[in-house]
N, C-alpha and C positions, 0 to 999 in steps of 0.2 A: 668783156675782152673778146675779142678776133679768136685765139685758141678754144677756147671754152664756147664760145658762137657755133666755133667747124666741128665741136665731136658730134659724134653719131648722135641721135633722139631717143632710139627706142634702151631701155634696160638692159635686151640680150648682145646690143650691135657696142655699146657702151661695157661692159662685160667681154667679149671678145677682143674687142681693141687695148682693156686694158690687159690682159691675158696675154696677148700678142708684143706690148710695150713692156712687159717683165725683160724678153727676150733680149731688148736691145740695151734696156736700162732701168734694171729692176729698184731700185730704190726710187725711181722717180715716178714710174707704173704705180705704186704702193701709193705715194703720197697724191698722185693724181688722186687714183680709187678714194681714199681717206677723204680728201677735200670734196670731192664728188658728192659722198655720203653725207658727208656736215649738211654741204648745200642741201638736199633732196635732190640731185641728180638722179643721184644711182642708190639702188637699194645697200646698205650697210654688208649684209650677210652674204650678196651675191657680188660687191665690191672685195669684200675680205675674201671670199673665195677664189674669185679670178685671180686675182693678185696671188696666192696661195700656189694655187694650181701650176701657176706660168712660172713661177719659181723655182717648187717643186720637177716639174717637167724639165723644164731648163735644166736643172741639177742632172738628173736621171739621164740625160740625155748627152751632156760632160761625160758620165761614167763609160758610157754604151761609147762615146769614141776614145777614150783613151782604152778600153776592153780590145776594142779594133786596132788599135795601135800596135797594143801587145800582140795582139793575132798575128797581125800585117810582119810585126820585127820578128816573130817566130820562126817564118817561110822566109826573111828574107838575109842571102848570105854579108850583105853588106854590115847592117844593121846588128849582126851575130857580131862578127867584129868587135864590136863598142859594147854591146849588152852581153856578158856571158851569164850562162843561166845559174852558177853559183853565183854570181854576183847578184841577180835577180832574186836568186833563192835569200840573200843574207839580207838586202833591201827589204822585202816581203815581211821580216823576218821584225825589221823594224816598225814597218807603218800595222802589221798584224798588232802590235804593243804599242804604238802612239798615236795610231792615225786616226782612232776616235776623237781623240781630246783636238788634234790637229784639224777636226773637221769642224768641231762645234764652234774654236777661235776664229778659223776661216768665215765662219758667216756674218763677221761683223768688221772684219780685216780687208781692207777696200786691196783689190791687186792678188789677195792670195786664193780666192775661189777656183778658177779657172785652170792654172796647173797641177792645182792640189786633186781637183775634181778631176782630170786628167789620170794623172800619179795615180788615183785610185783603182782606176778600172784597167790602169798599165799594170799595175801592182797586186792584183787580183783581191781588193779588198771586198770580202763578203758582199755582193749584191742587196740582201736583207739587211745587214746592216749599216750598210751606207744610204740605204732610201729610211731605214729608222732613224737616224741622227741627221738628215737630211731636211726628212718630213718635220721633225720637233725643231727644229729652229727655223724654218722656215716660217713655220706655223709661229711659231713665238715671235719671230722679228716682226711680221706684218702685223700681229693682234697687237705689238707695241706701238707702233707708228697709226693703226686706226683707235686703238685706246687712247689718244693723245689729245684724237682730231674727235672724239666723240666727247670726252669727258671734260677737257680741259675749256673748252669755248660754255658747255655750260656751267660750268662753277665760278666760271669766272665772264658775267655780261658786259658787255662791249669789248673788252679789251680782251676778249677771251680767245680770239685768234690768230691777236698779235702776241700772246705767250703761247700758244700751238705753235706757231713758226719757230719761232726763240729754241721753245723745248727742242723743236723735229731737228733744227740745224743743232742744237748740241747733239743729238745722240749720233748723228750723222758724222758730226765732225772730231767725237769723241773716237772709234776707231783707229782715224787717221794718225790720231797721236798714240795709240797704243801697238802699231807695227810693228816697232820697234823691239817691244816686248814679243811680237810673235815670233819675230826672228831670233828673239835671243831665244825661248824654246823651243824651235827647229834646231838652233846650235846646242841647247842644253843637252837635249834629248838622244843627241848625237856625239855625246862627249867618251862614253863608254862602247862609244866599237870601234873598232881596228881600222886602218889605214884603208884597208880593201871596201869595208863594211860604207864605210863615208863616201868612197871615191863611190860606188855602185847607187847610193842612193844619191847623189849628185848626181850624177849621170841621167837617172832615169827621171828627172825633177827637172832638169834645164834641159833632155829632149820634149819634155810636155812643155817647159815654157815655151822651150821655139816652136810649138807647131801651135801653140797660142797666139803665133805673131802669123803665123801662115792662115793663121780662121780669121772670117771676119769680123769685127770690132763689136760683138753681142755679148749679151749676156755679162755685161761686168761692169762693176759697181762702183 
C-alpha cells in the first residue's frame, strides 16, 4: 500500500512520527505503531513507547493549558464576572472527590478527554496526580491495543489478523456506547450539591469545552 510505502525507513524517524501522530489522533497513532510491530516495521518496545509518550505528553500538556486558563481568568475582570472564586472554590471542591475516577473513564470515552483534561488544570487538580492516573491508563490502553496486534495474529495463523482488526474495532467502538453511562456519572456525582455548586461546575466544564472548539482539532479520540 501507497501509505505504508511513504512512512519514514529508519526506526527512530518511524518512532517520531508515530509520537507526533498521538497529537492529532491518538488511537489511530497506537494501532498504526501495533501493526507496524506485527509487520517488523518498527521495533514492538520502541513502537509501544512512542505511542505512550505522545499520549502521555499530549495529556500533560491539556493540563499546562487549562492551568493557563485558570491563570489567564484570574487577572482578568471580565472573566471574574462568570467565574466567582467561591464558586471555583465549591467546583474544586467537587472534582478534588471525583475527578480521579472522572479521569480514568475519560480515557476510554471518545469526546470527554479534552475538556475534562482542561477542567483539570482550570480546577487546580494535583499536577502528581493527574500525570499518575494519566500515566496508568495511558500506559494500559496502548499495552491493550499492541497486546492484541502481538498475541492475537499468533494464536491464531492466517486468520489471525483478521480477528486483531474485529477485536481493535470492538474495543474501539465499545466506549462509544458506554458515554452515555459517563454522563450519567458526571450527572450522579453531581446530584448532592446545591443549585450554586452545579451552576459553578458547569460553568467551568462548558468554558473548557469552548475553548476546545477555539484549539485546533488535535489530540482527540
Amino acid at each position: 500500500m501507497y501509505f505504508f510505502s511513504s512512512l519514514p525507513e529508519t526506526q527512530l524517524a518511524l518512532a517520531v512520527s508515530i509520537l507526533l501522530g498521538t497529537l492529532i489522533y491518538e488511537d489511530g497513532a497506537t494501532l498504526l505503531a501495533a501493526t507496524l510491530s506485527t509487520s517488523g516495521r518498527l521495533d514492538p518496545l520502541l513502537g509501544l513507547t512512542a505511542a505512550f509518550l505522545g499520549i502521555w505528553v499530549g495529556d500533560i500538556g491539556l493540563y499546562a493549558l487549562g492551568s493557563g486558563f485558570q491563570r489567564y481568568t484570574a487577572r482578568s475582570r471580565f472573566w471574574q464576572k462568570f467565574l466567582k472564586p467561591e464558586s471555583l472554590a465549591k467546583a474544586r471542591s467537587w472534582f478534588a472527590e471525583h475527578g480521579s475516577m472522572a479521569l480514568v473513564m475519560s480515557r476510554a470515552i471518545p469526546g470527554s478527554r479534552l475538556p475534562l483534561y482542561l477542567a483539570s488544570g482550570a480546577l487546580r487538580l494535583p499536577l502528581r496526580q493527574f500525570v499518575r492516573i494519566t500515566g496508568f491508563c495511558s500506559a494500559a490502553w496502548v499495552s491493550l491495543i499492541f497486546g492484541i496486534w502481538r498475541f492475537v495474529p499468533q494464536a491464531l495463523p492466517g486468520s489471525g489478523k483478521l480477528f486483531a482488526w474485529l477485536l481493535t474495532a470492538i474495543v474501539l467502538l465499545i466506549p462509544w456506547l458506554l458515554r452515555g453511562r459517563f454522563k450519567s456519572f458526571l450527572q450522579g456525582t453531581r446530584t448532592g450539591l446545591t443549585n450554586t455548586q452545579r451552576g459553578s461546575l458547569t460553568d467551568v466544564y462548558s468554558e473548557c469545552h469552548s475553548a476546545r472548539q477555539r484549539l485546533p482539532d488535535w489530540h482527540e479520540s
